[in-house]
ROMAR-411003 format. One record per residue (C-alpha): residue number from 1; residue in three letters; x negated, y negated, z. Coordinates in Angstrom, 2 decimals. Last residue first. Layout:
REM residues N
+-----+------+---------+---------+---------+
! pos ! code !    east !   north !      up !
+-----+------+---------+---------+---------+
! NUM !  ala !       X !       Y !       Z !
...
+-----+------+---------+---------+---------+
This chain:
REM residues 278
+-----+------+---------+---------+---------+
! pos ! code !    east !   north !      up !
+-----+------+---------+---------+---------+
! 278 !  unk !  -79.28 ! -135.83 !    1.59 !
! 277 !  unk !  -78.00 ! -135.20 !   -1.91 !
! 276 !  unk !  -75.07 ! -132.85 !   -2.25 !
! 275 !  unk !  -76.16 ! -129.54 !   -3.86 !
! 274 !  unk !  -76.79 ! -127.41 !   -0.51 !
! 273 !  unk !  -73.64 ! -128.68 !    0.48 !
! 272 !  unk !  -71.22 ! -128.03 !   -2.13 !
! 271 !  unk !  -72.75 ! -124.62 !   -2.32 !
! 270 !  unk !  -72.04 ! -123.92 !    1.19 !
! 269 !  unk !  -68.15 ! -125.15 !    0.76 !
! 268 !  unk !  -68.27 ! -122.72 !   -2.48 !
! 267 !  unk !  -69.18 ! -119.83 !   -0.11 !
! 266 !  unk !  -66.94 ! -120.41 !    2.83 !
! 265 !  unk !  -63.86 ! -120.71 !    0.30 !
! 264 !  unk !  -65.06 ! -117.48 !   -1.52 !
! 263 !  unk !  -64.80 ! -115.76 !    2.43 !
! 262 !  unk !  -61.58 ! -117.08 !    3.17 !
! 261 !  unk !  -60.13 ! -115.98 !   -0.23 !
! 260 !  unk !  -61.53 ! -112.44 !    0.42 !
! 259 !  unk !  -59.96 ! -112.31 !    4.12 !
! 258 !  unk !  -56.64 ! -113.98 !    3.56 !
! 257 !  unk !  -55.94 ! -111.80 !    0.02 !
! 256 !  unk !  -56.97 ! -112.86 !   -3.27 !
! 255 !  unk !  -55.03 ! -115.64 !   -5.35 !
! 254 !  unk !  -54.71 ! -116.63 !   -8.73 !
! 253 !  unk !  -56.20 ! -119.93 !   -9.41 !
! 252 !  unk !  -56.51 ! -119.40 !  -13.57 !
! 251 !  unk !  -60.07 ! -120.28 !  -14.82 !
! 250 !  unk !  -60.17 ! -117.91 !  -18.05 !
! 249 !  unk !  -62.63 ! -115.64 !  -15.64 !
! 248 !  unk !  -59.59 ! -115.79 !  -12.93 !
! 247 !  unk !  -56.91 ! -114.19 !  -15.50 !
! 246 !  unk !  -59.88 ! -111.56 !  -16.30 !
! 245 !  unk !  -59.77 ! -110.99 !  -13.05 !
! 244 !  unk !  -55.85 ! -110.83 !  -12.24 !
! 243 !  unk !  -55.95 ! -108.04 !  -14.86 !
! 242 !  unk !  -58.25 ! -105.92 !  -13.78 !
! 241 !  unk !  -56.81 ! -105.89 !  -10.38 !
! 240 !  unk !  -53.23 ! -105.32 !  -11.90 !
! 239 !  unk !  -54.37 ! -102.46 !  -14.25 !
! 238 !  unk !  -56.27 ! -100.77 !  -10.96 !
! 237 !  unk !  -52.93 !  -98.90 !  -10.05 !
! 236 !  unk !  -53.09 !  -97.26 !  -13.42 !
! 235 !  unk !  -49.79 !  -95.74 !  -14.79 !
! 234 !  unk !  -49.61 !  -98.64 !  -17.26 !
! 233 !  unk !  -52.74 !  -97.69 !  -18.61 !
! 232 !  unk !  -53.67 ! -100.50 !  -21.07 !
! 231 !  unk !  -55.72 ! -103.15 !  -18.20 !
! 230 !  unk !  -57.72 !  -99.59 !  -17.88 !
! 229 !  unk !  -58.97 !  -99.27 !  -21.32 !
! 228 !  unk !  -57.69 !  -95.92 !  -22.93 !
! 227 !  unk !  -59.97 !  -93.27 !  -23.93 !
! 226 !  unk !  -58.51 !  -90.33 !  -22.00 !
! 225 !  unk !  -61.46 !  -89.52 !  -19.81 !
! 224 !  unk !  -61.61 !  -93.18 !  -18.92 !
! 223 !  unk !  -57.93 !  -93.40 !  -18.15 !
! 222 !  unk !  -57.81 !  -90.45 !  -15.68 !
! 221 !  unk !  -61.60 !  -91.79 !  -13.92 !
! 220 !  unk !  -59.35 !  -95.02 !  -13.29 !
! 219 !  unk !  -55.73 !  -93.45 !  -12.17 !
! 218 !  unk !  -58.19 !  -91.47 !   -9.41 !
! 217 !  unk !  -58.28 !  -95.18 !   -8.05 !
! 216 !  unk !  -60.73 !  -96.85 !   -5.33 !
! 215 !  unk !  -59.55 ! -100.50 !   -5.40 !
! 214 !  unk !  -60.86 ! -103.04 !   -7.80 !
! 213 !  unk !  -61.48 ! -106.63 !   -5.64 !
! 212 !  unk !  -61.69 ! -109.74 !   -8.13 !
! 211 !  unk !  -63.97 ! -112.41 !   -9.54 !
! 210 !  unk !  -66.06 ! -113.36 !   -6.33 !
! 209 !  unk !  -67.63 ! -116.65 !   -6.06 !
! 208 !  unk !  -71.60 ! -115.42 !   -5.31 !
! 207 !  unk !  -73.10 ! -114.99 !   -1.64 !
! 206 !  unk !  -74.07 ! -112.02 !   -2.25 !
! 205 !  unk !  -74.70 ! -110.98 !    1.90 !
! 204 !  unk !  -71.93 ! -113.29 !    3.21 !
! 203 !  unk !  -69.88 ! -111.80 !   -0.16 !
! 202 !  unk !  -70.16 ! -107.70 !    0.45 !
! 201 !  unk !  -69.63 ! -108.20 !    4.17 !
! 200 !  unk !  -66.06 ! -110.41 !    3.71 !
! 199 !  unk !  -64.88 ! -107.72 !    0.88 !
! 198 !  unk !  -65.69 ! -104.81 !    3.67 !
! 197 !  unk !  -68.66 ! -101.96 !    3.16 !
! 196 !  unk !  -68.01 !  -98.85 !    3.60 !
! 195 !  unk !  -67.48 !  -95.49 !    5.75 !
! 194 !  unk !  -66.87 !  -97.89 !    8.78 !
! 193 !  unk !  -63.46 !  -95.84 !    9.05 !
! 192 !  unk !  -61.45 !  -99.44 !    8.52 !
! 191 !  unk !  -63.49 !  -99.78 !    5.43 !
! 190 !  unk !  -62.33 !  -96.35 !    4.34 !
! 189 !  unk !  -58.98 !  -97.17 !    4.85 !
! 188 !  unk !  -59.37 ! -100.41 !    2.92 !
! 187 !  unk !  -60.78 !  -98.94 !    0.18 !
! 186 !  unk !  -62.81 ! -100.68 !   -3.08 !
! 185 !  unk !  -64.09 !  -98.45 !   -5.78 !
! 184 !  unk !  -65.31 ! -102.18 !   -7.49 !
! 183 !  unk !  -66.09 ! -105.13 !   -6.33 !
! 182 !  unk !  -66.46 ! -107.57 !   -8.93 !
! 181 !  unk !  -68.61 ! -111.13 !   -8.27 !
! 180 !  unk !  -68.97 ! -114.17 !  -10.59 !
! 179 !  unk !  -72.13 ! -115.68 !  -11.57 !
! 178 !  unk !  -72.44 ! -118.59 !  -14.21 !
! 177 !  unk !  -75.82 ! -118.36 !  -15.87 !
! 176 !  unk !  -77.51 ! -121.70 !  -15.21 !
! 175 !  unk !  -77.51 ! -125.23 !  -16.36 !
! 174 !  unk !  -80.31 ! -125.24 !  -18.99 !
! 173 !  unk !  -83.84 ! -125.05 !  -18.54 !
! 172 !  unk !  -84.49 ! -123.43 !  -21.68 !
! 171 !  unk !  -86.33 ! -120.54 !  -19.95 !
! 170 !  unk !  -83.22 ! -120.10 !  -17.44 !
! 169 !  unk !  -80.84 ! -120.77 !  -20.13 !
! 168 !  unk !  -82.38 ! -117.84 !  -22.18 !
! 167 !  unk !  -82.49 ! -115.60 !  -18.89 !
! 166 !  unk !  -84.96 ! -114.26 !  -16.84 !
! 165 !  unk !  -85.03 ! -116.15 !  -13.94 !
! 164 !  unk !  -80.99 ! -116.77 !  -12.52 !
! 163 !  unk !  -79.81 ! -113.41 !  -14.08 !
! 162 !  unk !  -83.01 ! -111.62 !  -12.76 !
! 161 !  unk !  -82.79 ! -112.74 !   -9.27 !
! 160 !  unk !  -78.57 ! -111.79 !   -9.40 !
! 159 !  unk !  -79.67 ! -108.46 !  -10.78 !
! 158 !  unk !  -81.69 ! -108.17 !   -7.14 !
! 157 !  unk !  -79.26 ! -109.30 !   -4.98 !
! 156 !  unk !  -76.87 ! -106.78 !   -7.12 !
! 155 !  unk !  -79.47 ! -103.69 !   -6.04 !
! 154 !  unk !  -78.88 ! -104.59 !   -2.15 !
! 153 !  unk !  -75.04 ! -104.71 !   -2.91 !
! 152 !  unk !  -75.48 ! -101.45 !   -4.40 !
! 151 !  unk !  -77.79 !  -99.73 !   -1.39 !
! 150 !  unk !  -75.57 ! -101.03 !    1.14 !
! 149 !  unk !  -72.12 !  -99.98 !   -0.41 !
! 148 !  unk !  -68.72 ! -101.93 !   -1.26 !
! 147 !  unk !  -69.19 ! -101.16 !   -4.99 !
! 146 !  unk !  -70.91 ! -103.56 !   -7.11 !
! 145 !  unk !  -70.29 ! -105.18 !  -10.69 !
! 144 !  unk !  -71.60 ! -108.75 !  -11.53 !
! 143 !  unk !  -69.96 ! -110.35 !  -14.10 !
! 142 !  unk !  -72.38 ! -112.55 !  -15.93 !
! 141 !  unk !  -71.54 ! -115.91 !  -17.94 !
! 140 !  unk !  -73.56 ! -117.67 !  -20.62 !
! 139 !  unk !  -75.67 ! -114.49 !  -21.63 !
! 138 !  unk !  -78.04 ! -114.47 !  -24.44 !
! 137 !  unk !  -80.85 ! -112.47 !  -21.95 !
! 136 !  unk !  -78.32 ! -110.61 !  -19.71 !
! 135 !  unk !  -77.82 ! -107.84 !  -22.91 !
! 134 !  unk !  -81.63 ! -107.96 !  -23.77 !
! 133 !  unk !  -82.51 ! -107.88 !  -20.15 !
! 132 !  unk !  -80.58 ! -104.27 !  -19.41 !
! 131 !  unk !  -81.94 ! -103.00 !  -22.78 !
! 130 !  unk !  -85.99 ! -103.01 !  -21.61 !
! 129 !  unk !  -85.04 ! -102.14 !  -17.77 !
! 128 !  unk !  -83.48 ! -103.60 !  -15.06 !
! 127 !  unk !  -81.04 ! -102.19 !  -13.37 !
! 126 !  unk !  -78.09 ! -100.38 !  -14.85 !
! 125 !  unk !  -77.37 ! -100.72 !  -18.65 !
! 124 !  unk !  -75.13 ! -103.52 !  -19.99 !
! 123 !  unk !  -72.26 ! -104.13 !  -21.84 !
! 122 !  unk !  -72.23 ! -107.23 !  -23.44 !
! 121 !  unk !  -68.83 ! -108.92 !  -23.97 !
! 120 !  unk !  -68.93 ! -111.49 !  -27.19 !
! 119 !  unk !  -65.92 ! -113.72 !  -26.51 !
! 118 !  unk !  -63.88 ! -116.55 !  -28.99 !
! 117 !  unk !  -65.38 ! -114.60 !  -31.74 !
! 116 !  unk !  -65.43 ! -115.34 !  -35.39 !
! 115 !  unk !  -69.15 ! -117.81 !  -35.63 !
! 114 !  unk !  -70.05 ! -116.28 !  -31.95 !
! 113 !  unk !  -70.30 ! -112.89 !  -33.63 !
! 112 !  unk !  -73.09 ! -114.07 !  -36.21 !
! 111 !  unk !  -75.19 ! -115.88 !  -33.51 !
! 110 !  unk !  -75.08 ! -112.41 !  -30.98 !
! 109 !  unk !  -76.60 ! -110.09 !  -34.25 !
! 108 !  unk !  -79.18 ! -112.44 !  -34.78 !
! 107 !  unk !  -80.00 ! -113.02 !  -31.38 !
! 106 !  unk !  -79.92 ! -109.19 !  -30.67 !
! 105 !  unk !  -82.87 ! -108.78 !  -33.67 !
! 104 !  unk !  -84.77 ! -111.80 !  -32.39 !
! 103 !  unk !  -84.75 ! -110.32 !  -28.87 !
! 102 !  unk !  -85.45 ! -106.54 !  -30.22 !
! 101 !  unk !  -84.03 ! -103.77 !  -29.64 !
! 100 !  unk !  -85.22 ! -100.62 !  -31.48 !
!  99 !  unk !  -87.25 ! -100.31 !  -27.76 !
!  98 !  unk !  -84.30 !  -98.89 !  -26.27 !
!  97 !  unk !  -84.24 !  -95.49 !  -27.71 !
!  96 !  unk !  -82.74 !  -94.60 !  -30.99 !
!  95 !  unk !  -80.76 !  -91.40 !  -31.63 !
!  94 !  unk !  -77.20 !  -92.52 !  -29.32 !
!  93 !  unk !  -77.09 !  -95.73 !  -31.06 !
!  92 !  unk !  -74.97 !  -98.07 !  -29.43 !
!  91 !  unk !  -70.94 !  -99.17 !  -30.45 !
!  90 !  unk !  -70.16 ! -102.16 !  -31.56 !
!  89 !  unk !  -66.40 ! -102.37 !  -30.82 !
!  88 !  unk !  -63.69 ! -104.99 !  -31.76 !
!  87 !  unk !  -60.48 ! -106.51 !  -30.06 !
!  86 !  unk !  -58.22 ! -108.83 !  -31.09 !
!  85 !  unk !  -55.07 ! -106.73 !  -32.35 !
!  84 !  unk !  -55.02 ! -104.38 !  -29.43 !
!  83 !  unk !  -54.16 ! -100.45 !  -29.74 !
!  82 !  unk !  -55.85 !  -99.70 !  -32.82 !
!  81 !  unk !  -59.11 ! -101.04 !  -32.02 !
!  80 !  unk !  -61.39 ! -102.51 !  -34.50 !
!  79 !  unk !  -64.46 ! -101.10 !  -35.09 !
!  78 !  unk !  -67.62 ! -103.46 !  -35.92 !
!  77 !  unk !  -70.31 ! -101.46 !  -37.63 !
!  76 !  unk !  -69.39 ! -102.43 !  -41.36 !
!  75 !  unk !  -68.14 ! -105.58 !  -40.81 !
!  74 !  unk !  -71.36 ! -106.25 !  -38.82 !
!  73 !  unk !  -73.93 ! -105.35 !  -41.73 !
!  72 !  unk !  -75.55 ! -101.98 !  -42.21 !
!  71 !  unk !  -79.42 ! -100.64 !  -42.56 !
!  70 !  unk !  -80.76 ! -103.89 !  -41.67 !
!  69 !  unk !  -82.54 ! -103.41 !  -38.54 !
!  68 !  unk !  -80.47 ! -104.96 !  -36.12 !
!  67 !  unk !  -77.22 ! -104.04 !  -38.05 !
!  66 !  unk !  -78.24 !  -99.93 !  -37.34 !
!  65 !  unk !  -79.19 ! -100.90 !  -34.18 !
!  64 !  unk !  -75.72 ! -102.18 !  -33.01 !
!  63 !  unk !  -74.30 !  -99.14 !  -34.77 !
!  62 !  unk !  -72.96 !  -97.32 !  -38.08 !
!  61 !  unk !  -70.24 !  -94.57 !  -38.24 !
!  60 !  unk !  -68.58 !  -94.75 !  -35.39 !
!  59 !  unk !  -64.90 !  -93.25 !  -36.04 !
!  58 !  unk !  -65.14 !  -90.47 !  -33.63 !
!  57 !  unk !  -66.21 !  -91.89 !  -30.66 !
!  56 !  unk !  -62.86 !  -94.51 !  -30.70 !
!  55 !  unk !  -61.62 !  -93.88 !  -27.79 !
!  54 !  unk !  -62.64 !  -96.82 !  -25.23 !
!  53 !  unk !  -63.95 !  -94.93 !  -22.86 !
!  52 !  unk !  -65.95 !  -93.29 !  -25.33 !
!  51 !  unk !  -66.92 !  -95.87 !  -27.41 !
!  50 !  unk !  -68.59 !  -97.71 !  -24.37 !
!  49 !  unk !  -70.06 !  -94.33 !  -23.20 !
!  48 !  unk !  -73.70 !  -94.18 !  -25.51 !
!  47 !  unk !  -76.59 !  -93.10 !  -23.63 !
!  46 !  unk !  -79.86 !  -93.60 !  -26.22 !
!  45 !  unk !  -78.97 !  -97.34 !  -26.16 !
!  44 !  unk !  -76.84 !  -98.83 !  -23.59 !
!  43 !  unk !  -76.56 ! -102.10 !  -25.02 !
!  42 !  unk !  -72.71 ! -101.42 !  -25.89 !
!  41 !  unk !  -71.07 ! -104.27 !  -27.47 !
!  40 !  unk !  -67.65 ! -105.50 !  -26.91 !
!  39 !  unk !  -66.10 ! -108.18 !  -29.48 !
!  38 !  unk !  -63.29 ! -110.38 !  -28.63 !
!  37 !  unk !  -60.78 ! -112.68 !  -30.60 !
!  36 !  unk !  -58.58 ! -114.15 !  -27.78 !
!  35 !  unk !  -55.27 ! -113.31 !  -27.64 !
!  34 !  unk !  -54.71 ! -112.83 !  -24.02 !
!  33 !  unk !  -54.09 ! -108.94 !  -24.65 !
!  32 !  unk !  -58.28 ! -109.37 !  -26.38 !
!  31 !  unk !  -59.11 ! -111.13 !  -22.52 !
!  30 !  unk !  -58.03 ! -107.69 !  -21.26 !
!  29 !  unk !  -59.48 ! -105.48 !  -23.52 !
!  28 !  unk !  -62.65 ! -107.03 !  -23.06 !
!  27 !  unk !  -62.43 ! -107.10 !  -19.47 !
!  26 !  unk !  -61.26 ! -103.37 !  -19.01 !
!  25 !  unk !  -63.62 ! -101.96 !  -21.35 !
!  24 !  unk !  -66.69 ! -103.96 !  -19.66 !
!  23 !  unk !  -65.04 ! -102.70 !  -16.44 !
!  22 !  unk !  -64.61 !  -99.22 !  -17.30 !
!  21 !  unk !  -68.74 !  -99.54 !  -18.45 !
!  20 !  unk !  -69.62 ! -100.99 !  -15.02 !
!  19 !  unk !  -67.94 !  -98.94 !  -13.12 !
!  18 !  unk !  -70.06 !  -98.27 !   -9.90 !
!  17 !  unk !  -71.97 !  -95.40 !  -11.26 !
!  16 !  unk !  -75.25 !  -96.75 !  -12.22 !
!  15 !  unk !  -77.42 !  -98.90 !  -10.28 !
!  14 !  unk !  -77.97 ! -103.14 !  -10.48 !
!  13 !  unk !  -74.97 ! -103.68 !  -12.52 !
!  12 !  unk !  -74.31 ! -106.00 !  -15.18 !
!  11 !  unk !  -71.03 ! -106.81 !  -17.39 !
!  10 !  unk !  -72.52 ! -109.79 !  -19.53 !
!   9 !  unk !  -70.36 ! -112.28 !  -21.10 !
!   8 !  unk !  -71.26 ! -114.50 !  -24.22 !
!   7 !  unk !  -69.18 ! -117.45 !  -24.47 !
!   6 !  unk !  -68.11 ! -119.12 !  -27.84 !
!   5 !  unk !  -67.19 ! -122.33 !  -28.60 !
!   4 !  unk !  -64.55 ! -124.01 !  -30.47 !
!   3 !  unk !  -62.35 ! -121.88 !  -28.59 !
!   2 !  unk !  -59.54 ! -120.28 !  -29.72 !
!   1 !  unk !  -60.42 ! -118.92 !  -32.82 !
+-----+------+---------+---------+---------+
């Protein structure tokens, strides 16, 4: 490993459809390229995708439930992808719903990946219901995923209460979750049509240090539907977004455009503030 310590990421949303599952795919693959040992798991139980999008549906066998309750162990569930050397899959059930999870169950499952993996991604379900928490729960960092809309940057203010309440670290009183911000489905001509949000009106109302900007890409729904991670496609005009991210998770200073790295410089001077002593 890499690290002597392990991080748990969660890829959260607060609605569905803004990319949350590419992005999971996209980070974990990603940070895997970088040569760090990472495991994805899919805490979408009941609606399996992870394994889809990352093309290997046909070779689960067992699951993340399956190695909650007992029935098989992690080398047994894990699959390892063909394409990247680092990277393995724990794929959900599709037959169980998401009461088969259980916190001591996940905790179990998220202590024996931290002893081989340098990153356990958790892909989440939308909002906040009974699987959602369990994958935030354990979580040490939390990418945020939002499209440049009003009613999904309303529903990320909300995920961003949860991260910072209902957390492990939060009940442990430990330094918080660390936030970062992805915009996904991003267009500038659209902006400039007031048909969505812009980067600088997405981070004044999230206020949280944004991880990268994804533009709007028919190269994205192509790669899904073919089973190969996004930061793989070479055709994909995404693959550089994706990749500059999970460059700026590792703590690289790579930079965004005037506007976005304006805005992240107004946030972090606000934070400085509020947490200087008077």
């Amino acid at each position: 490993m890499k690290n002597s310590t392990s991080k748990v990421i969660v890829i959260t949303s607060g609605k569905g459809g803004v990319g949350k599952t590419t992005t999971s795919a996209a980070i974990s693959a990603g940070l895997a390229n970088m040569g760090y040992k990472t495991a994805v798991i899919d805490f979408d139980i009941g609606l399996r995708n992870l394994d889809l999008i990352m093309g290997c549906e046909r070779r689960v066998v067992y699951d993340f439930v399956n190695v909650i309750n007992g029935d098989a162990n992690l080398t047994q569930a894990l699959i390892k992808d063909k394409r990247i050397e680092n990277l393995y899959i724990l794929p959900a059930s599709q037959t169980r719903d998401k009461d088969a999870l259980s916190k001591e169950g996940v905790a179990k499952v998220i202590e024996e990946l931290k002893k081989e993996f340098d990153f356990i991604v958790c892909d989440s379900p939308a909002g906040i219901e009974k699987g959602a928490l369990m994958a935030l729960y354990f979580a040490d960092e939390a990418i945020v995923v939002t499209n440049p809309e009003v009613s999904s940057v309303r529903d990320s203010d909300r995920i961003l209460g949860v991260l910072a309440s209902k957390s492990k670290r939060a009940e442990d009183k430990e330094s918080p979750i660390r936030e970062h911000l992805l915009i996904t489905r991003y267009s500038e001509p659209r902006v400039k049509r007031g048909e969505m949000l812009s980067v600088d009106d997405v981070l004044e109302i999230l206020s949280v240090p944004l991880l990268g900007v994804i533009p709007e890409s028919p190269a994205v729904l192509t790669s899904s539907n073919r089973g190969v991670p996004v930061t793989l496609d070479t055709e994909s005009d995404a693959r550089l977004a994706y990749e500059q991210a999970v460059k700026r998770l590792l703590g690289e200073k790579i930079p965004f455009d005037s506007s976005a790295k304006n805005w992240t410089q107004k946030i972090w001077d606000k934070l400085a503030l509020f947490r200087s002593p008077a």
